[in-house]
C-alpha positions as CSV (number, residue, x, y, z in Angstrom):
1,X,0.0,0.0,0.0
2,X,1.7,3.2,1.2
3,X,3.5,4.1,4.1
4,X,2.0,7.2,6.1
5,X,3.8,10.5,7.5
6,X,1.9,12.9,9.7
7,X,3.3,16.5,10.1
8,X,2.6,17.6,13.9
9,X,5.5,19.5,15.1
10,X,4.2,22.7,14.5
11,X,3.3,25.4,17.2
12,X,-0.1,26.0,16.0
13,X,0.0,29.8,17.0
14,X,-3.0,30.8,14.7
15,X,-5.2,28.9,17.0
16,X,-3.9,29.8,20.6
17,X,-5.1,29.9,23.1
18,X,-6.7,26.6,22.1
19,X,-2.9,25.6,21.9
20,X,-1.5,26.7,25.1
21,X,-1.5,23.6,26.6
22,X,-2.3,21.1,24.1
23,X,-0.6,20.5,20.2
24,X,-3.1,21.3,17.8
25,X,-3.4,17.8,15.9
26,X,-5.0,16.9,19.4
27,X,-7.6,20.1,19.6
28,X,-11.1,17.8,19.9
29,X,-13.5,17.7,17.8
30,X,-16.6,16.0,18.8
31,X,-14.5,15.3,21.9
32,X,-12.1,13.1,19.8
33,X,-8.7,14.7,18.5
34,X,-8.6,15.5,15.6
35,X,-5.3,13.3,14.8
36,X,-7.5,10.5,15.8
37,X,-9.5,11.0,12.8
38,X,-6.7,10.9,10.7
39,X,-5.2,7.9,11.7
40,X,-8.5,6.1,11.5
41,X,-8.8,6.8,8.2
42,X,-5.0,5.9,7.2
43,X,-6.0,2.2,8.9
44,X,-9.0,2.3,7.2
45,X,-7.0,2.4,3.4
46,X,-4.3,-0.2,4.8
47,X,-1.9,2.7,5.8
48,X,-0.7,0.9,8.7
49,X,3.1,2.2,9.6
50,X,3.0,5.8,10.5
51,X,5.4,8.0,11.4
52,X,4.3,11.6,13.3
53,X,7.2,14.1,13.7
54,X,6.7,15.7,17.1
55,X,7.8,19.0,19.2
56,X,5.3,21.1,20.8
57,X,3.8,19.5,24.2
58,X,4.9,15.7,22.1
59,X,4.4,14.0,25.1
60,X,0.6,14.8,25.2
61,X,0.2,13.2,21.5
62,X,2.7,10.4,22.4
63,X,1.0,9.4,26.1
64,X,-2.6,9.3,24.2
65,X,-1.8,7.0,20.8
66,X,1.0,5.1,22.4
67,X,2.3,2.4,20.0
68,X,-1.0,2.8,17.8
69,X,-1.8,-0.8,18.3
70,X,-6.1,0.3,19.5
71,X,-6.1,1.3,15.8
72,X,-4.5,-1.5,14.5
73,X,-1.3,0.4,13.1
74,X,2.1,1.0,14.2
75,X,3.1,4.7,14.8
76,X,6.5,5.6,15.5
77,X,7.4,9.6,16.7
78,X,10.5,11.8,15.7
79,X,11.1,14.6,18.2
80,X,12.3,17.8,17.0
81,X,14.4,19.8,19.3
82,X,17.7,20.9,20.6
83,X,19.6,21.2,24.3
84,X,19.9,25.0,24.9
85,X,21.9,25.9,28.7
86,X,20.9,22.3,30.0
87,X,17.5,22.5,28.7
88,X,16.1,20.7,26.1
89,X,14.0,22.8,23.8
90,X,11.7,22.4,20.8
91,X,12.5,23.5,17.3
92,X,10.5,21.9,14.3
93,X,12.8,21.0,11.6
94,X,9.6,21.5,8.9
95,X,7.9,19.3,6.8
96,X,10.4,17.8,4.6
97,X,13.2,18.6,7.1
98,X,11.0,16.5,9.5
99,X,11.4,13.3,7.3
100,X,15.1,13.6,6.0
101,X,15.7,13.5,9.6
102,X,13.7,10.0,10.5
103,X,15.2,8.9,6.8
104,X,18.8,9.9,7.8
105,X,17.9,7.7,11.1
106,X,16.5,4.8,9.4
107,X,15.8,4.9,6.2
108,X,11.9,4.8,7.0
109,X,10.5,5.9,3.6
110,X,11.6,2.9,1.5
111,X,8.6,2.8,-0.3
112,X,5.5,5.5,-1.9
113,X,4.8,7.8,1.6
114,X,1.6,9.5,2.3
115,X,2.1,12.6,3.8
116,X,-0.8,14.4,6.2
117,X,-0.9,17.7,8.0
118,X,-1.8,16.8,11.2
119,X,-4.6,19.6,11.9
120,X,-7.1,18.9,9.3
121,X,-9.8,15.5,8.7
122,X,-10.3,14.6,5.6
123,X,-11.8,11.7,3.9
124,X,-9.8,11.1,1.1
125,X,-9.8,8.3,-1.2
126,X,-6.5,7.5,-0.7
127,X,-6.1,4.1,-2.9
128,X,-7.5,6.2,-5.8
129,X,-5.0,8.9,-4.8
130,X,-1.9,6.5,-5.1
131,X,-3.2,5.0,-8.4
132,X,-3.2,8.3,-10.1
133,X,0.6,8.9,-8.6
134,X,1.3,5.3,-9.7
135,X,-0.1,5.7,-13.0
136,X,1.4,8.6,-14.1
137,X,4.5,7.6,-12.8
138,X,5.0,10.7,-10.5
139,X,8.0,11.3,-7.9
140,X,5.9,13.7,-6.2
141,X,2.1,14.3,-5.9
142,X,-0.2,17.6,-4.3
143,X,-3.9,16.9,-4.0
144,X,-4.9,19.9,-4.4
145,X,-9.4,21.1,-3.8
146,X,-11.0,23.3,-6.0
147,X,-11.8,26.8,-3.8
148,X,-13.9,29.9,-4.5
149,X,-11.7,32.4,-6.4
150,X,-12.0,35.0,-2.9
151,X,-11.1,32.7,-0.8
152,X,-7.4,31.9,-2.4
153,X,-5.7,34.7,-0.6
154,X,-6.2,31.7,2.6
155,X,-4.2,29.1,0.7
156,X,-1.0,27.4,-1.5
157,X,-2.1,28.2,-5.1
158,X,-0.9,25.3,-7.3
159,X,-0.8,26.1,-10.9
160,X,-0.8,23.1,-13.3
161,X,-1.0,22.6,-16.8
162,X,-3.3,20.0,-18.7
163,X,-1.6,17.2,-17.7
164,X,-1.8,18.1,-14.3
165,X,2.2,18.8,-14.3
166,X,2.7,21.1,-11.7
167,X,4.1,24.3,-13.1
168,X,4.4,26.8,-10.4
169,X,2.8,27.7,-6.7
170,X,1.5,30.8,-5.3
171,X,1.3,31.5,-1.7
172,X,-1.9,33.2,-0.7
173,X,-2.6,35.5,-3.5
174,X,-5.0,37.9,-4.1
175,X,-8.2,36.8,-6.0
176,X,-6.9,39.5,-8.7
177,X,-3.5,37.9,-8.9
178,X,-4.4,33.9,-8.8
179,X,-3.9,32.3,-11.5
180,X,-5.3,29.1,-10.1
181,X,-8.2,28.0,-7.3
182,X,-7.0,24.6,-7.0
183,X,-5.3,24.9,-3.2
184,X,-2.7,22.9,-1.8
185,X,-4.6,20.4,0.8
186,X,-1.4,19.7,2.9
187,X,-1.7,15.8,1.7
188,X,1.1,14.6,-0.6
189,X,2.8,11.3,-2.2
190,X,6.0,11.0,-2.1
191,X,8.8,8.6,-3.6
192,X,11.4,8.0,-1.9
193,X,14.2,10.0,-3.9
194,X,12.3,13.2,-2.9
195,X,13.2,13.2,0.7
196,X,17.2,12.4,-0.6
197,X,16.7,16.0,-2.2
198,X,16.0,17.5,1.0
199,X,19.3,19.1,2.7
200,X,20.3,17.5,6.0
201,X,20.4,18.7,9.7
202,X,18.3,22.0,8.8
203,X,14.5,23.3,9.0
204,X,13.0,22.5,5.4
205,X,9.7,23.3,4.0
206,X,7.6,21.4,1.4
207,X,5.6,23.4,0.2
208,X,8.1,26.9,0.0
209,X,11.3,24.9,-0.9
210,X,10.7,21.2,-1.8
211,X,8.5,21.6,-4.1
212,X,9.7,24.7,-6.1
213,X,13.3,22.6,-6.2
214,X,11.1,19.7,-8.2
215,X,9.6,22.5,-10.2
216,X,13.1,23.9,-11.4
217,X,14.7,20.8,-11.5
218,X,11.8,19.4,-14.1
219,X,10.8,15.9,-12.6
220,X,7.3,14.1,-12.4
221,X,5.6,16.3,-10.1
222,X,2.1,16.5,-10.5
223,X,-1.2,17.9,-9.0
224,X,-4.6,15.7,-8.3
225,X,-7.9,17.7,-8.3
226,X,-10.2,15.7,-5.8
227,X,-13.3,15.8,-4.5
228,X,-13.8,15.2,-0.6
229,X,-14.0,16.5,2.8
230,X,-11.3,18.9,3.9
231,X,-11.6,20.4,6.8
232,X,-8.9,22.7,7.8
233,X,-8.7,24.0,11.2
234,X,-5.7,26.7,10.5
235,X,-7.2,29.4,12.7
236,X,-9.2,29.9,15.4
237,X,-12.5,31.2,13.5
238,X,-12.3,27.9,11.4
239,X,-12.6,26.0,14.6
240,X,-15.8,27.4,15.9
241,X,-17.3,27.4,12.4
242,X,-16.3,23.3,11.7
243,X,-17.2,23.1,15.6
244,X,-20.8,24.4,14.1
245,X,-21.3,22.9,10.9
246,X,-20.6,19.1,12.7
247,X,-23.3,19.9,15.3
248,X,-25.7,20.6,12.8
249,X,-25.0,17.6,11.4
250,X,-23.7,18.7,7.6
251,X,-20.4,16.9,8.3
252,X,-20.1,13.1,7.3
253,X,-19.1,10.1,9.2
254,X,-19.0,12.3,12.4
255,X,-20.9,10.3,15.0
256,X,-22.7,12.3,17.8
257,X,-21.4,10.8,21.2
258,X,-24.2,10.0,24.2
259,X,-27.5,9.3,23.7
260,X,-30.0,11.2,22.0
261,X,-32.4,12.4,24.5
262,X,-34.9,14.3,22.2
263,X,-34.7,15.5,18.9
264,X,-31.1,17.3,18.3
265,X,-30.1,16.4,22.1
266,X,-27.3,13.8,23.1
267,X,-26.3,13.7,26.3
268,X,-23.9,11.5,28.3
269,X,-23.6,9.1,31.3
270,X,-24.0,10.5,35.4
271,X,-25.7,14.5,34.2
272,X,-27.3,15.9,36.4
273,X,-30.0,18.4,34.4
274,X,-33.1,20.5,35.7
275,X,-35.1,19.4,32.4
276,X,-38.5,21.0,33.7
277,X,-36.5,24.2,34.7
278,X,-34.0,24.7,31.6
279,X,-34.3,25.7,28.0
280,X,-31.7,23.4,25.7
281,X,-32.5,24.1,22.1
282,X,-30.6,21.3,19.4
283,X,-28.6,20.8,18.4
284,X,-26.3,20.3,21.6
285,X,-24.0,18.0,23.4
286,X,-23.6,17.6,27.1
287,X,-21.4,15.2,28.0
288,X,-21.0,13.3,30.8
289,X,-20.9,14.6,34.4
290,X,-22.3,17.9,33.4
291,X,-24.7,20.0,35.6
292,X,-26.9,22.1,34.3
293,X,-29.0,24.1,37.5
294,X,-32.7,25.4,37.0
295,X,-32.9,28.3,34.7
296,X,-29.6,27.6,32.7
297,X,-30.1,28.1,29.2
298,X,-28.1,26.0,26.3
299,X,-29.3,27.0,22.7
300,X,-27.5,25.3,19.6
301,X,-24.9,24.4,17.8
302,X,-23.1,24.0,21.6
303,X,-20.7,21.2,22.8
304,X,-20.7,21.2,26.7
305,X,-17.5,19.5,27.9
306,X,-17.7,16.6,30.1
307,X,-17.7,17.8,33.9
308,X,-18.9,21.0,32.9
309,X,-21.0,23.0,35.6
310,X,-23.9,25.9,34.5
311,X,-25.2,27.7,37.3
312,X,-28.6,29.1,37.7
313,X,-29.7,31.1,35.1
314,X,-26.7,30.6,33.2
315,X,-27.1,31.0,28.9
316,X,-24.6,29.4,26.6
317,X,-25.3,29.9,22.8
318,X,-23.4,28.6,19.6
319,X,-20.2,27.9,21.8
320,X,-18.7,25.0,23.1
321,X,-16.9,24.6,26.4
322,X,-14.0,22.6,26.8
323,X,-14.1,19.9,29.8
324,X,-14.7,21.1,33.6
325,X,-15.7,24.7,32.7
326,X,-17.9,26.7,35.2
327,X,-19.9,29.0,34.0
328,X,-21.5,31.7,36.5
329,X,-24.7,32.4,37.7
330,X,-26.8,34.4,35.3
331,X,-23.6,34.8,33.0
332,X,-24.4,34.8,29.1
333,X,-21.9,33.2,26.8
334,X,-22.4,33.2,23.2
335,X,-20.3,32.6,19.8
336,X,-17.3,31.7,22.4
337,X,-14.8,29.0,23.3
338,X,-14.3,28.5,27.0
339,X,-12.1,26.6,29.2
340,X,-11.5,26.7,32.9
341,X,-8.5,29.2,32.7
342,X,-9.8,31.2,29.3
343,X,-12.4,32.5,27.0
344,X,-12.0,33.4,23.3
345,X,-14.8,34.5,20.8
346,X,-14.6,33.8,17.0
347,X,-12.1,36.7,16.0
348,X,-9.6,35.4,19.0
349,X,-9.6,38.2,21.4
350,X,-9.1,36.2,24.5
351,X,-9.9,36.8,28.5
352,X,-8.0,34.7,31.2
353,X,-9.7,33.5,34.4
354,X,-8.8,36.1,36.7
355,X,-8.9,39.3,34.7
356,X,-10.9,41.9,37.0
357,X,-11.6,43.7,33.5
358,X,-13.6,41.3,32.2
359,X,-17.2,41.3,32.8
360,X,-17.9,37.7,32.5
361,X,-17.4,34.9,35.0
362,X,-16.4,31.4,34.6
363,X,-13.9,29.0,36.0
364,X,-12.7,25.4,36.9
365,X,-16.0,23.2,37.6
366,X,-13.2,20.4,39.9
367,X,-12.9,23.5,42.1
């Protein structure tokens, strides 16, 4: 089949605070991180040796998938850092940096490599991807998605000619100045004399260096137009809006958690909720442990965290709260992530718990 490569060493500094403590490949969606998804779907195709570069709070994705054997694959991590005075210290090496350093190691990639970005589900077909690569006899491959024209300045233009040989990349142009809408997805197949191009020991990109190298030096790179889900959580907005569009349902094989309770409703074991004195309008998931006091209003699309605490007359709309977050008696919440030690709205102007300034209350429901 393919061997599999997922990119999650970065910082993930477009989504803080949501990656203050965590990596963003394991930000949850659905209560599930989001690298979970990924690697599902790699076992799924048969992709079953996986290799995740690592850096940023590694230990968190490292302590939660283990060897990957619950999945039915092998994963294997390579950390990214340095020892600075005594202290060892993160410092991603980039994407194709990343893997010449695992191949300089081992000599991993000895066969056709999928390569992922660890902070977006997708639901590729991935044998049909590695047919195309196959068949046209490709060192490298791009799938690239078809994007409305004012939306390119957000994205890796690739520019490709009938053939699909990839003649040139744009990073984020202007709708004026595109001369493409097919954007780079972050997923690529790779042969193994790719990575050998890649200079050792140093931070190297693939997108901003790799590639353009295969571009000047004229060798089978080529771009796949495909259709499927890509959802790409590169900023904080984008993660309340896919946060939104899964509870509503317009998201595929994402499986509402709990049980559903009435219409647009799941709930989870142990809750303790004053049905006959609250107003929870679907769709809405409270998960397990949560309290919800008389008077409490939650009002769709909202994900309440498991061990999550509303006091009386508390209203949460269209936000989701992360695990074991108090929100305060009669406070109103709405468009907003919360966690017990901050609160950020869509445009990622964040509050801390214990800022006198701000007029809202919330905090740790363990407490």
């Amino acid at each position: 089949m393919a061997k599999g490569m997922i990119l999650a060493a970065g910082q993930g500094t477009r989504v803080r605070p949501l990656t203050k403590y965590l990596p963003k490949p394991m930000v949850p969606i659905l209560g599930k991180p989001v690298l979970e998804y990924l690697i599902e779907h790699l076992a799924r195709y048969g992709v079953d040796e996986i290799m995740i570069n690592v850096a940023y709070n590694h230990y968190k994705i490292e302590d939660y998938f283990g060897d990957g054997h619950r999945w039915g694959v092998q994963i294997g991590y390579s950390y990214e850092g340095v020892r600075e005075h005594g202290e060892v210290v993160p410092r991603p090496l980039g994407s194709a940096g990343g893997m010449r350093k695992i191949q300089d190691f081992s000599g991993f990639f000895d066969q056709t490599t999928l390569v992922v970005c660890g902070d977006a589900i997708v639901d590729l077909d991935i044998r049909a991807a590695l047919d195309e690569h196959r068949l046209k006899g490709a060192l490298a491959s791009v799938i690239t998605l078809e994007v409305p024209r004012e939306q390119v300045q957000n994205y890796g233009v690739v520019v490709a000619d009938g053939d699909g040989r990839v003649l040139s990349f744009q990073e984020k142009p202007s709708p004026e100045a595109a001369l493409s809408t097919h954007a780079s997805t972050g997923i690529y197949v790779l042969e193994p004399e790719v990575i050998d191009l890649v200079p050792p020991g140093e931070a190297f990109d693939i997108g901003s260096q790799l590639f353009p190298m295969l571009v000047e030096k004229s060798l089978p790179f080529f771009a796949q137009k495909r259709f499927f889900n890509w959802i790409d959580i590169g900023r904080l907005s984008d993660y309340w809006s896919v946060l939104q569009r899964v509870l509503r349902g317009e998201v595929a094989q994402m499986d509402m958690p709990g049980r559903e309770v009435r219409p647009g409703v799941w709930v989870g074991l142990n809750t303790s909720i004053a049905w006959e004195s609250v107003q929870i309008v679907g769709p809405v998931h409270i998960g397990s442990g949560v309290r919800i006091e008389p008077g409490a209003s939650v009002i769709g699309p909202s994900w309440i965290g498991h061990g999550s605490h509303l006091r009386p007359g508390a209203r949460v709309e269209r936000s989701i709260l992360f695990p074991y977050t108090r929100i305060g008696e009669g406070q109103r919440f709405i468009d907003k992530i919360v966690s017990p030690q901050y609160c950020v709205d869509r445009s990622g102007e964040t509050l801390y718990v214990g800022d006198d300034t701000a007029a809202l209350r919330w905090g740790d429901a363990r407490g």
